[in-house]
LUMMARRO-722446 format. One line per 5 residues: number of its first residue (from 1); their letters; for each residue z, y, x of N, C-alpha, C. Coordinates in steps of 0.2 Angstrom, whole numbers, m for minus. Layout:
<sites>
NUM	A	Z Y X Z Y X Z Y X ~ ...
</sites>
This chain:
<sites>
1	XXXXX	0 m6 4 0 0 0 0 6 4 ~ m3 11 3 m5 17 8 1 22 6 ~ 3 25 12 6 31 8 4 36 4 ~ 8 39 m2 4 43 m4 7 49 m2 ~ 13 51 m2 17 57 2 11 60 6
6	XXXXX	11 67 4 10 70 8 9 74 15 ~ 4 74 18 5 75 25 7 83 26 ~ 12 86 29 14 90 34 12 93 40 ~ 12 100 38 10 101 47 17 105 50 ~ 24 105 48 28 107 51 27 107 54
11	XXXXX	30 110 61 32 108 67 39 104 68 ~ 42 100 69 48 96 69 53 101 72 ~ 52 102 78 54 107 81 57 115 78 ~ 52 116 76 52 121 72 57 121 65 ~ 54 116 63 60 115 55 67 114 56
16	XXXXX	69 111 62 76 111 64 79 117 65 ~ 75 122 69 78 127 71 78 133 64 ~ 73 131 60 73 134 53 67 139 54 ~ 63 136 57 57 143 58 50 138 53 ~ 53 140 46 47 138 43 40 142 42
21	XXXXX	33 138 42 28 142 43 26 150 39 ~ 29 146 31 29 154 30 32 161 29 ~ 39 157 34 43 164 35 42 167 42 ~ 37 166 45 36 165 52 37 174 53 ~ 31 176 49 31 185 48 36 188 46
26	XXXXX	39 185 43 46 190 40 50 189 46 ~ 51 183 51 57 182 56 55 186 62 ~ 47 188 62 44 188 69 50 196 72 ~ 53 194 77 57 201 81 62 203 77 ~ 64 198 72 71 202 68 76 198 76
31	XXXXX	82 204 73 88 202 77 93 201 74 ~ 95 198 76 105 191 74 111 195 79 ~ 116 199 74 120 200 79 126 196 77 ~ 132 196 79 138 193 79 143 193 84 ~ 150 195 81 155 198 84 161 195 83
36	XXXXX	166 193 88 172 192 83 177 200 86 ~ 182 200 83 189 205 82 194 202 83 ~ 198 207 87 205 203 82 209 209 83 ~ 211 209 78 213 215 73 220 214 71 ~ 225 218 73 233 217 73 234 222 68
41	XXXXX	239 219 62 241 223 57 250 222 56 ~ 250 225 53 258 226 52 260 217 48 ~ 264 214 52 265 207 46 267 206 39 ~ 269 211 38 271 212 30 265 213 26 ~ 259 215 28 254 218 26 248 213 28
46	XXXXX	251 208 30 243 204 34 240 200 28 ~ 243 197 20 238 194 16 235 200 14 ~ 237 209 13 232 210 11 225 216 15 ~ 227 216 21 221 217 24 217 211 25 ~ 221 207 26 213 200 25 209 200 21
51	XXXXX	214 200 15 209 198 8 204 205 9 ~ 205 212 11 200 217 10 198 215 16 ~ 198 213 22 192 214 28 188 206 25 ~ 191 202 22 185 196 20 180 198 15 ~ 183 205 11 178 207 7 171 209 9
56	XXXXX	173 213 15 167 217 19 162 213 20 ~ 154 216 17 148 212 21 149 213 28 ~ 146 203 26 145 199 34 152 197 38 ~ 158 201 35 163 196 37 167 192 35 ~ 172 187 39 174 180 39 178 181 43
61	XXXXX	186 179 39 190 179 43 192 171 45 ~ 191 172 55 194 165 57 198 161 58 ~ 202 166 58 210 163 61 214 170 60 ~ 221 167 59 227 173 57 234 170 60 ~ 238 173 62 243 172 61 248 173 59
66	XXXXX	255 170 59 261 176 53 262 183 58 ~ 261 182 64 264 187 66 261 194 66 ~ 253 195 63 250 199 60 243 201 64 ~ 241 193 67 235 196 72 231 192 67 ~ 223 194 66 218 192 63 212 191 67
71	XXXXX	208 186 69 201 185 72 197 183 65 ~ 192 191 67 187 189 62 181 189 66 ~ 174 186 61 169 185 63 165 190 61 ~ 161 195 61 155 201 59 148 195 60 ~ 144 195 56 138 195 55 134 202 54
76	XXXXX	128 203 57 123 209 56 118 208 57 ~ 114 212 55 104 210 58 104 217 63 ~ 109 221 63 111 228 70 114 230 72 ~ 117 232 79 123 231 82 127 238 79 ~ 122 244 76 126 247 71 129 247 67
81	XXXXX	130 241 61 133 239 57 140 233 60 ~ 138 232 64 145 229 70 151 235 70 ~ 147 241 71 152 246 74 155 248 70 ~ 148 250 64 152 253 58 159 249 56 ~ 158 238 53 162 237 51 169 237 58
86	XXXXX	169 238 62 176 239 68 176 244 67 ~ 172 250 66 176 257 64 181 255 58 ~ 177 253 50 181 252 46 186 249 46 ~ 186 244 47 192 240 51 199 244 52 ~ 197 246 59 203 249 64 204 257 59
91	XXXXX	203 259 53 205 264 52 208 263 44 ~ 208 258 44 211 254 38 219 256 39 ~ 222 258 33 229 258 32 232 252 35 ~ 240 251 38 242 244 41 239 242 47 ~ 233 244 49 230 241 55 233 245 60
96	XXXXX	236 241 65 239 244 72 233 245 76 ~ 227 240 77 224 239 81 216 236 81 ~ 212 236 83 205 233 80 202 231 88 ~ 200 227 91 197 227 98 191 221 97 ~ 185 225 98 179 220 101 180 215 105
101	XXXXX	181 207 104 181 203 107 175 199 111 ~ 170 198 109 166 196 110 158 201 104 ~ 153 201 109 148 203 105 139 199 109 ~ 137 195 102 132 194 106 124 193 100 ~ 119 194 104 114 195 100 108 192 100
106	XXX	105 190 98 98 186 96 92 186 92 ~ 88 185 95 82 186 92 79 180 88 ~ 75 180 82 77 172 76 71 174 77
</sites>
């Protein structure tokens, strides 16, 4: 019995990394930024700056502790909206402190 399934011209390679053929032009020279924080607030106040810094587009909060330190994660397509969200951040009521920990970029 012959296959009937259609034939494919993915590239294997390609579909793994998620570079399907006809997003090829939408992704051609977009950039991928990504940053994490870690951002010290007063302990008494750490459920509710989480719950608002997980509100913000592109963020993810990674880890926390009781003692009031927060590692979050920024997603962006610009390293301007990285800054902006650490601007916001570090100027939030409760926040003692906001520090860039890592920042790193990519082209998809």
């Amino acid at each position: 019995m012959a296959n009937s399934l259609p034939v494919s011209n993915v590239d294997r390679r390609k579909f793994l990394n998620g570079r399907w053929p006809g997003r090829a032009k939408e992704q051609a020279n977009k950039r991928f930024e990504v940053a994490s924080l870690l951002v010290q607030v007063k302990p008494e106040r750490l459920d509710t700056v989480a719950r608002i810094i997980a509100g913000l587009p592109g963020s993810q909060i990674y880890s926390r502790s009781p003692q009031g330190k927060i590692v979050v994660v920024v997603e962006a397509d610009n390293v301007g909206d990285i800054g902006i969200t650490l601007n916001l951040i570090s100027s939030m009521p409760h926040v003692l402190s906001a520090a860039l920990v890592f920042h790193g970029t990519d082209e998809v």
